[in-house]
VOBA-1610 file (N, C-alpha, C; in pm, whole numbers, padded with zeros to 5 digits, always signed):
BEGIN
Unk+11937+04712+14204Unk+11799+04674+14210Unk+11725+04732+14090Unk+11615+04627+14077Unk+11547+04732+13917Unk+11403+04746+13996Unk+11312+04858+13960Unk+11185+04838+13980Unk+11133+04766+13870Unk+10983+04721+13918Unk+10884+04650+13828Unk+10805+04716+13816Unk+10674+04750+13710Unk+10567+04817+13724Unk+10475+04705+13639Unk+10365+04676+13702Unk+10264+04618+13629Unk+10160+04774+13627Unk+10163+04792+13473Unk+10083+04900+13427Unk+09935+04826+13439Unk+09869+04768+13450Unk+09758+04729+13424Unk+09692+04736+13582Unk+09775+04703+13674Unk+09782+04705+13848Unk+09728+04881+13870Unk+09812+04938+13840Unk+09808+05056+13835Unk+09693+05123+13828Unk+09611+05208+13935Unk+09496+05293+13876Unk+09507+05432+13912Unk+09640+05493+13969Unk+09660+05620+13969Unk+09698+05699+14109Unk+09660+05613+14206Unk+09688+05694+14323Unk+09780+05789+14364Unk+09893+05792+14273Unk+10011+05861+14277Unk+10106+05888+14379Unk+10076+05820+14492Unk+10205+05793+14577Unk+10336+05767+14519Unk+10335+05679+14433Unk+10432+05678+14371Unk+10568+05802+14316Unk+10475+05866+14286Unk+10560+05967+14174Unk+10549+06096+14322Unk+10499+06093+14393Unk+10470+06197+14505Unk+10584+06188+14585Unk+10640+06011+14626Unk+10719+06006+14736Unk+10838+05998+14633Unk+10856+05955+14558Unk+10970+05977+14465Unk+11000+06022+14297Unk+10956+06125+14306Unk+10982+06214+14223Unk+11087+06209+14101Unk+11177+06168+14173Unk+11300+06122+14075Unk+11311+06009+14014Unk+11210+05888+14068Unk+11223+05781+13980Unk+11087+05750+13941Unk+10951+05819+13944Unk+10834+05793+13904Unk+10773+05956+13863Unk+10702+05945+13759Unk+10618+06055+13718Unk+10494+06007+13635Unk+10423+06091+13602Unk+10235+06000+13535Unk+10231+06089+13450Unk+10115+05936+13346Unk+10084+06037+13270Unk+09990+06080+13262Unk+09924+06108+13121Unk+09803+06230+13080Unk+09701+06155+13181Unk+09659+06025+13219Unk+09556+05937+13310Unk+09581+05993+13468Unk+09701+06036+13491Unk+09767+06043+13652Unk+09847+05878+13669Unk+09843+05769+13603Unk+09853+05672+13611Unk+10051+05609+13627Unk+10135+05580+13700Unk+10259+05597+13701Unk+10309+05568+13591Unk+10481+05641+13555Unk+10576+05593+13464Unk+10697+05613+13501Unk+10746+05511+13530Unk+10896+05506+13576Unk+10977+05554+13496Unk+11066+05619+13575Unk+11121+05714+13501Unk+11268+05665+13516Unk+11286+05562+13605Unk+11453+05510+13622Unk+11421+05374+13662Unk+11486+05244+13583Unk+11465+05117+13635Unk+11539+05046+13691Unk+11664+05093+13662Unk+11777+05044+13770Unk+11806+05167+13878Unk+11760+05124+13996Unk+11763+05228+14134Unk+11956+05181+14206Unk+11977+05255+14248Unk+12119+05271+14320Unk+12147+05308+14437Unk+12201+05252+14521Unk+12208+05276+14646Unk+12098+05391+14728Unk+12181+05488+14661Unk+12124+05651+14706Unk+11954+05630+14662Unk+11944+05554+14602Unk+11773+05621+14513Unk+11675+05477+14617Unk+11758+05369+14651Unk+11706+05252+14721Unk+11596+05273+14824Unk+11615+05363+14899Unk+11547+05402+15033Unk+11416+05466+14971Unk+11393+05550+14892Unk+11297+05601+14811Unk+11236+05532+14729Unk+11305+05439+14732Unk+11211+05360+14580Unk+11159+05204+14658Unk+11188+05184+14766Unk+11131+05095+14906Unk+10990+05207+14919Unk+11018+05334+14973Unk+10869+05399+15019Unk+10772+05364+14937Unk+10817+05431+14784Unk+10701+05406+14683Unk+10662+05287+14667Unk+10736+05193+14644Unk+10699+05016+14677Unk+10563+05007+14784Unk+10632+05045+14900Unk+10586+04979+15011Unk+10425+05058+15046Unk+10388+05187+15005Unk+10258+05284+14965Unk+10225+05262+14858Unk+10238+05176+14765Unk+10099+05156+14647Unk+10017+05069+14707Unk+09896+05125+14676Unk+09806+05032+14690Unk+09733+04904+14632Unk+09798+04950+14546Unk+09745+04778+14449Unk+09868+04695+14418Unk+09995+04768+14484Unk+10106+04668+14488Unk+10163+04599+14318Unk+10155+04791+14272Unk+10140+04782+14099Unk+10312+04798+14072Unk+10428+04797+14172Unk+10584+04836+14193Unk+10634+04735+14265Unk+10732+04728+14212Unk+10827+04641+14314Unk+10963+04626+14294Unk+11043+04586+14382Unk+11206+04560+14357Unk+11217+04482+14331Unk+11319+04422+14247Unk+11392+04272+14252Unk+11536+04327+14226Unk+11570+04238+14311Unk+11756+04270+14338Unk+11799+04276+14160
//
């Protein structure tokens, strides 16, 4: 699976990088940056949370 990020979606809430740590972190704005775009089994379940808690629906999977 890869994540998507529409940076422009994005205004900072940081769920993202909060619930998964290992594949999202922000920058100097608080604003997300993926930090891994192809997710793997193990990282799948975590990278569904952060998906599924943004609020502007600025992440996403595609197989």
């Amino acid at each position: 699976m890869r994540l998507v990020f529409d940076a422009e979606a994005c205004v900072g809430h940081g769920r993202c990088y909060a619930l998964a740590p290992e594949l999202f972190d922000a920058d100097d704005q608080g604003h997300c940056v993926v930090l891994v775009e192809v997710v793997d089994a193990a990282q799948a379940d975590r990278a569904r949370q952060a998906v599924n808690n943004c609020p502007e629906e600025a992440i996403r999977l595609d197989p």
